[in-house]
N, C-alpha and C positions, 0 to 999 in steps of 0.2 A: 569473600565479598561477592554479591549478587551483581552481575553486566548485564542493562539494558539498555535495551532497541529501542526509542522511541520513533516510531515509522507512520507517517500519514499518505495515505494513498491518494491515489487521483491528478499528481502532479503532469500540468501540461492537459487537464481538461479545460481550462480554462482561464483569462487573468486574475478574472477573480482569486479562482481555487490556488492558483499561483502566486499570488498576493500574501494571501492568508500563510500559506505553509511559509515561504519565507521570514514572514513575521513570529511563527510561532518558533523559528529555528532561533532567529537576530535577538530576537529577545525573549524568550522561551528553553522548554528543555526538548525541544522538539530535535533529536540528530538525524535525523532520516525520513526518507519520502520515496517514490516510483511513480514514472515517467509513462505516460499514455503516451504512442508513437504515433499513435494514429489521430490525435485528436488536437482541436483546430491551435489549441494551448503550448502545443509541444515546443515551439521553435521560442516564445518566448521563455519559456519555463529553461530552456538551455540558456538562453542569454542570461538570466539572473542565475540561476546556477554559477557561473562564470564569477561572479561577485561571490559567493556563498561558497567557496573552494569546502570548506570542512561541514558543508551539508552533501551525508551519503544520499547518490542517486542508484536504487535498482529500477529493472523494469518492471512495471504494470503491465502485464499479459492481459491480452484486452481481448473479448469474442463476442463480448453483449453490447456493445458501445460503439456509435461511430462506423465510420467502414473500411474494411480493409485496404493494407496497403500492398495487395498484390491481386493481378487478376485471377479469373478462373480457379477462386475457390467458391466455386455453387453451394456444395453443401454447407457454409457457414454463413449464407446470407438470405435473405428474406429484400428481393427487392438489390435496392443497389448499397445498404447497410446490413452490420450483422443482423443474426437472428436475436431475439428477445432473450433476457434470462428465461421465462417461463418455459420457451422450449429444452432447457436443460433442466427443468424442474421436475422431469415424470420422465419416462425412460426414451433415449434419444439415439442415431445413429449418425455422425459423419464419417467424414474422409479424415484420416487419422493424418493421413502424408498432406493433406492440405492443409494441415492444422498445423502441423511442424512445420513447414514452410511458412504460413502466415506470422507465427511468433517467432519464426528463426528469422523473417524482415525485419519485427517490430525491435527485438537485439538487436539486430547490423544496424537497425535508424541509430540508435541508440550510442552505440559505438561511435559510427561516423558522426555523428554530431559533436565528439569529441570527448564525450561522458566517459568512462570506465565503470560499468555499474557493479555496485556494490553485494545485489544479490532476484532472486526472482519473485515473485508474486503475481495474484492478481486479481482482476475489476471481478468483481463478486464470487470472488474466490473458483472461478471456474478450473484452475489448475487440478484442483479435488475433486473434480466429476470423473465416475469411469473412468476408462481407459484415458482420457486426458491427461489422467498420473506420466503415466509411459511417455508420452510426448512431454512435456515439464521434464522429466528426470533426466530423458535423452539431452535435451538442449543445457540441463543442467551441469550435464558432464562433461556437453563439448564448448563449454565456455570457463569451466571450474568455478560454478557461483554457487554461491547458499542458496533454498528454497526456503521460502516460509511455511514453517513445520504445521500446517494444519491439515494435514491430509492423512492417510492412511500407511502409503508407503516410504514414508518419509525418510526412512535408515538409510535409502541407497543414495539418500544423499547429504551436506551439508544443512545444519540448523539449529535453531536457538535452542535450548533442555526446554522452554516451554514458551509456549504463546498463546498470548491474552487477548483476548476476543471481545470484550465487553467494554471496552473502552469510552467505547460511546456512549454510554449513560453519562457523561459527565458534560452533553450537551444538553441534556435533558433540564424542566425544570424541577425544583424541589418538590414542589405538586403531585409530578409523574414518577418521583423515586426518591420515595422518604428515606430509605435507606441507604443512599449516595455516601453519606459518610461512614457508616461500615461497611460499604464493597471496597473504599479506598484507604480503610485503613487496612482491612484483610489482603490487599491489594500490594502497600507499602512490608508487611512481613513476606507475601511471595516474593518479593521483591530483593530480598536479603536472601533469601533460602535456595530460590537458582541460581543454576550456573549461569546462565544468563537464558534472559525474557527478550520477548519482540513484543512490546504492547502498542497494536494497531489503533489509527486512530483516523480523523478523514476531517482536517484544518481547512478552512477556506473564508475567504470575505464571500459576500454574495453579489453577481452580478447577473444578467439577463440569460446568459448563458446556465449557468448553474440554476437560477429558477425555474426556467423552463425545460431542460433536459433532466432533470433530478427528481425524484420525490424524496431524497434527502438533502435540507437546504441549511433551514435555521439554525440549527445545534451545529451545526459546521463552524457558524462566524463565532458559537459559545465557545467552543474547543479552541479557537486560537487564545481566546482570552485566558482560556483555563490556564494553557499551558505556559502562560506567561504570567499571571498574577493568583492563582490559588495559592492559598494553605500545602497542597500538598505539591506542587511543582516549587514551593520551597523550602519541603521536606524531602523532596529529593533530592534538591540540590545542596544541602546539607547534612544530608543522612553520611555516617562514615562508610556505612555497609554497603553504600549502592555506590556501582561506576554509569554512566552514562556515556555507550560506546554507539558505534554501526556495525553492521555486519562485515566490513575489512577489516577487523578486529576479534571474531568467531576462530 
């Protein structure tokens, strides 16, 4: 039997985006989501949490978004927010101990707010840049969490046999991706055949927040729907072969 993750990121960016993931869990196949610490959504996103016990929360490692929650890391900000993704886009240098320290806060938020998170990730996958790995693995160890296996070094620590990245074509419209329904039924046999998947995914209703901080907005409020009335979020729920677990269960 194939165990999957269904994990949406961004949780605690906003009410919006905190909206949406909860609805895509409440009535959805949505198990799973990760927590921005630093962002203005976070403290509500805990309060519903609270209601949603059997929705896994990991953290969202955030470096492109928003601003840090500790002082005197220089080299990860531009200004009085972080730097841009674009400057991790071409070849880049920080403070490595600033950066463990910055995401070893956004954990401890994380914890004290009363959460136990269920595993790591994060906001544009910056965990997988360079030497960033190192810092992830280290924090990975001294908390005994899973990572999300998209990176290079990922043996030295906990993770799903595979992770699916494309998810998000299924906000898209039929127009922009004729082929929607053979990526998901190709989708539903992976599905069966791992040991268990993490299929990333990024649920949200849209609010002022999310419009204007995002240049990914619309296909956010499609994904909730998906995951609560598609064809294939009722093949999953039915399928014998597939479990629908979190990562405290890896």
């Amino acid at each position: 039997m194939g165990k999957v993750i269904f994990n949406s990121d961004d949780f605690g960016y906003s009410h919006g985006v905190n909206y949406g993931i909860v609805e895509a869990h409440r009535r959805g196949i949505l198990t799973s989501t990760t927590l921005m610490a630093n962002m203005p959504g976070f403290q509500h996103a805990v309060t519903l949490k609270k209601d949603w016990p059997q929705l896994a929360v990991g953290v969202h490692l955030t470096l492109t978004c928003g601003k840090p929650l500790i002082p005197k890391v220089d080299s990860l900000m531009e200004g009085t927010q972080f730097k841009k993704l674009s400057f991790y886009e071409k070849d880049f240098e920080i403070d490595l101990d600033q950066l463990y320290q910055e995401w070893d806060a956004q954990i401890k938020r994380v914890y004290q707010s009363g959460i136990i998170p269920s595993h790591l990730d994060s906001h544009h996958h910056t965990h997988t840049f360079g030497d960033n790995q190192e810092v992830v693995i280290a924090l990975a160890k001294k908390y005994d969490l899973p990572v999300r296996g998209n990176f290079d070094k990922k043996k030295q620590v906990k993770h799903t046999s595979y992770f699916e990245p494309y998810f998000d074509k299924v906000g898209e419209c039929e127009e922009e991706n004729p082929s929607l329904s053979e990526y998901l039924d190709q989708l539903l046999v992976k599905l069966r055949q791992e040991e268990s998947t993490e299929v990333m995914c990024h649920t949200a209703y849209i609010d002022q927040s999310l419009k204007v901080g995002s240049s990914f907005v619309f296909s956010r409020m499609k994904q909730v729907e998906f995951m609560i009335h598609s064809e294939f979020a009722k093949k999953v729920r039915e399928d014998q072969e597939i479990e629908c677990i979190t990562y405290n269960e890896i």
